[in-house]
Structures are given as C-alpha cells and as structure tokens.
N, C-alpha and C positions, 0 to 999 in steps of 0.2 A: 654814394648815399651812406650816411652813418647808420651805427645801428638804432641811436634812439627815433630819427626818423621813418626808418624803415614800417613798410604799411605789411599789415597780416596776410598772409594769402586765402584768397578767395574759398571756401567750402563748400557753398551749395554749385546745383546743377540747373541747367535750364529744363523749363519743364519739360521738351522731347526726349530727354537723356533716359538712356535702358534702365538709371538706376532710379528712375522715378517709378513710385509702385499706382497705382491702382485702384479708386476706392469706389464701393458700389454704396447709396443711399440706401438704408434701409428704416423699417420701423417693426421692431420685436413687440411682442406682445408679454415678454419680460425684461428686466435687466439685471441679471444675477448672472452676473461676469465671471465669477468666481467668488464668493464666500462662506467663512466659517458656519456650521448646523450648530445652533444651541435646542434644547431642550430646556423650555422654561417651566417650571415647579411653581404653584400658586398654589391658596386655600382657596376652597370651595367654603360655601354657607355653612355648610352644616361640618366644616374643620377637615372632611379628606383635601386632599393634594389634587389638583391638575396637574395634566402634562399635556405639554403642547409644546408641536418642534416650530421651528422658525430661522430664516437663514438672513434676517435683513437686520443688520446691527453693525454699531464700528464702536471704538474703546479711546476714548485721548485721556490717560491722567486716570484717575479713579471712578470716572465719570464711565457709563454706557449710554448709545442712544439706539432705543429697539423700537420696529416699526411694526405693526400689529393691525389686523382687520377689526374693525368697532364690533362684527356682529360675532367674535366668538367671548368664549367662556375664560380667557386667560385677560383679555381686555378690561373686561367686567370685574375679574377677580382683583387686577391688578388697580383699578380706580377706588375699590372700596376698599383694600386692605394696606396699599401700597408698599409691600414687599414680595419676593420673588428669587428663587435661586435659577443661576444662568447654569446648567448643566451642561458642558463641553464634549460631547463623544468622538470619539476617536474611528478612523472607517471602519474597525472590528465591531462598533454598534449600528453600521447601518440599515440594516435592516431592522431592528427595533426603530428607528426613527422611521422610516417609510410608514413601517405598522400604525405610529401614532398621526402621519402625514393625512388621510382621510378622514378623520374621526374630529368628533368637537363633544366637548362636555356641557354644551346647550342641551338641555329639553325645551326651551323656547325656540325652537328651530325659526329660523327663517329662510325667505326662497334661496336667496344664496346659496347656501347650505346642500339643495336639492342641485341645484342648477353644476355646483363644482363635485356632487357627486360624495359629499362627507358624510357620514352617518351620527347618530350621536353613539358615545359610549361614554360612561361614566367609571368604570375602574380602567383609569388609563394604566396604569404599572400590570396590571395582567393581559390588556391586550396588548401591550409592547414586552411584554416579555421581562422587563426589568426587575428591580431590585431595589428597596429606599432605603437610607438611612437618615436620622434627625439630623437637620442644619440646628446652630449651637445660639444664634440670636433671635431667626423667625421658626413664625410655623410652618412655611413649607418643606416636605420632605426634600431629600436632594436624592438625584439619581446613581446609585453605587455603580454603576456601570461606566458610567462615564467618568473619563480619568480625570480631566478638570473640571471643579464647581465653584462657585462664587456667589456667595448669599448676597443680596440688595435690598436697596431701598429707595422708592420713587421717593423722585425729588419735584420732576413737574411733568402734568401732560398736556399736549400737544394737536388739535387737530390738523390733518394735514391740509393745506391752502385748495379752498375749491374740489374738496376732493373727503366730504365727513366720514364716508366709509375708511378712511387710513388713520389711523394714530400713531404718534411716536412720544413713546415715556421717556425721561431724561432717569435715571437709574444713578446710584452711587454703590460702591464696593464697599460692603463690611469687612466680608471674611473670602479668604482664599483657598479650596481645597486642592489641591493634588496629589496623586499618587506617588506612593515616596520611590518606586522606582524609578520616576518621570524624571527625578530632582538628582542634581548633579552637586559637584562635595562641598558646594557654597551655598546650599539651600535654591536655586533655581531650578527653573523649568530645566531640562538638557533638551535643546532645540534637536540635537538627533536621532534622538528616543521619540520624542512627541511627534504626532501628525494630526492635526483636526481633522475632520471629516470636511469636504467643504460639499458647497450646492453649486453646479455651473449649468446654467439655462436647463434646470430640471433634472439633471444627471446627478451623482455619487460620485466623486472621487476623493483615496485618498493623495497621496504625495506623489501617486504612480498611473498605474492604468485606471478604468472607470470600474466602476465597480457594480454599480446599478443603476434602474432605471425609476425614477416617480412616479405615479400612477398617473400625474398629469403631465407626463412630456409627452411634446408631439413628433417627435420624431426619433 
C-alpha cells in the first residue's frame, strides 16, 4: 500500500472499553463552573457609588456582556445612567466581596430580597471594608482595592428570554486600570503576578486551594 493511500488508524474505543468514563445526568441549581468576581461601581440618585459583586460575565474585543437580577440597585442604576466600572479583585479581596455578596442598595425591597436572605445597605465601601478612588471619564467611584478596573459604558440592554427577572447589559471599555506592579516591561498584565479571584458553584478560589465559603453555598 503507498503511503498516499494509506488510511489513519482508528482512535476511539468501543463503548465497553475501561477507557470509556462515566457520566451521571444531573440538574444544578447553579452554573458558575468557574468564573472571574467583578465588583461593579454604579451611581446612585443622589451621585454616591454602589457596589455590588457579581460573577456572570465574559469579555470578546472591548466589548463586556454582564448578567444582572432586574430587582437589585446596580440594574436600576446601570439603565438610567449607563456607565459603570468593572472592579477586578484579586483572592486577597475576598472576603470584602462576600461582605458585599448579601446586601443590595434597594430600600424598595422586594420579596426576593427576603427570600435570598440580602439586607439592604446603603454605604457599600464601609461595609466591605474598601477604599474608592475617582474613575477619570464617569462618575462612579472605582474600587482601590482591587487590582484591575475598567470604566464602561452601556451600550444595550437585554432581557433575558422567558426569564424578566435576568438582564444582560452589552458594556464597552473606556479606560483600563492596573496596578503598576501587575504590569510587566511592555506595559501588560504579567499573567504570573495576577490571579482573579474566581466564583465555582458558590466557593472562592484563587489560582490554588479554596479559599472561602458564600453565604449561599449549599454545601
């Protein structure tokens, strides 16, 4: 047989083979597989800052697309004024981000609210413990704590399909903040330096062991 004729060899296995694995059906009652914590920064009415953490977001191009429950205070804030800084913490903030994980800057409460166990609070930066400094285009504060931030601006919002309780804002990048020890001798991130904090089915981790636990995991 020549070699241009020659056929590939076979790769898979039949499905009795030991190296076939195993899979149980399930249905979670989350799907945060693994991702990045932002801390989103919003103005309120009366020009203070919200904060509110959040872990459902992805980034293509300059673009963000963040996913948001209709009944809190960052949704609201984010339809009427349509900017926002993504505040980045790194796992040395997480516990400031749990702090702000129960809490919403509603005093319009709704049963939700009661039912997930949030309280309101209104100076979110003293009950997480944080630190603001001015963002340079809008008005919300940005969080100094966390090592990367990125000032935005809504572009379009999004009810989710069959589902008015969810929204997702389409977001564009202004401005870029990091820490200059993050950045490596070409102006970049240094990916060895940096670790986001991420959220996996309710947990903390950073780039290693877990770290903590949310108030609402169940196990």
């Amino acid at each position: 047989m020549s070699e241009t004729s020659r056929q590939p060899a076979r790769l898979d296995f039949p499905m009795n083979s030991q190296r076939a694995s195993t899979f149980v059906t399930i249905n979670p009652d989350v799907l945060y597989f693994g991702t990045p914590v932002a801390v989103v920064s919003t103005c309120n009415r009366d020009g203070t800052t919200n904060l509110a953490a959040m872990s459902s977001f992805w980034a293509l191009g300059d673009r963000f697309i963040i996913g948001l429950g209709s009944a809190g205070q960052t949704a609201e804030n984010l339809a009427r004024t349509g900017e926002c800084v993504l505040n980045f913490p790194s796992p040395d903030e997480w516990q400031g981000v749990e702090k702000l994980a129960s809490t919403t800057g509603k005093r319009d409460r709704q049963p939700y609210h009661d039912a997930a166990g949030i309280r309101t609070v209104v100076q979110k930066f003293a009950v997480s413990g944080f630190a603001s400094v001015a963002a340079k285009e809008i008005a919300p504060l940005r969080v100094a704590d966390c090592p990367i931030q990125v000032e935005t601006r809504v572009l379009a919002r999004h009810v989710a399909t069959n589902q008015p309780a969810l929204l997702y804002f389409e977001l564009r990048k202004l401005l870029v903040h990091v820490r200059e020890d993050l950045l490596d001798a070409n102006g970049h991130v240094a990916i060895e330096r940096w670790s986001p904090l991420f959220y996996v089915f309710r947990h903390y981790f950073g780039k290693g062991v877990r770290l903590g636990r949310s108030y609402r995991a169940q196990y």
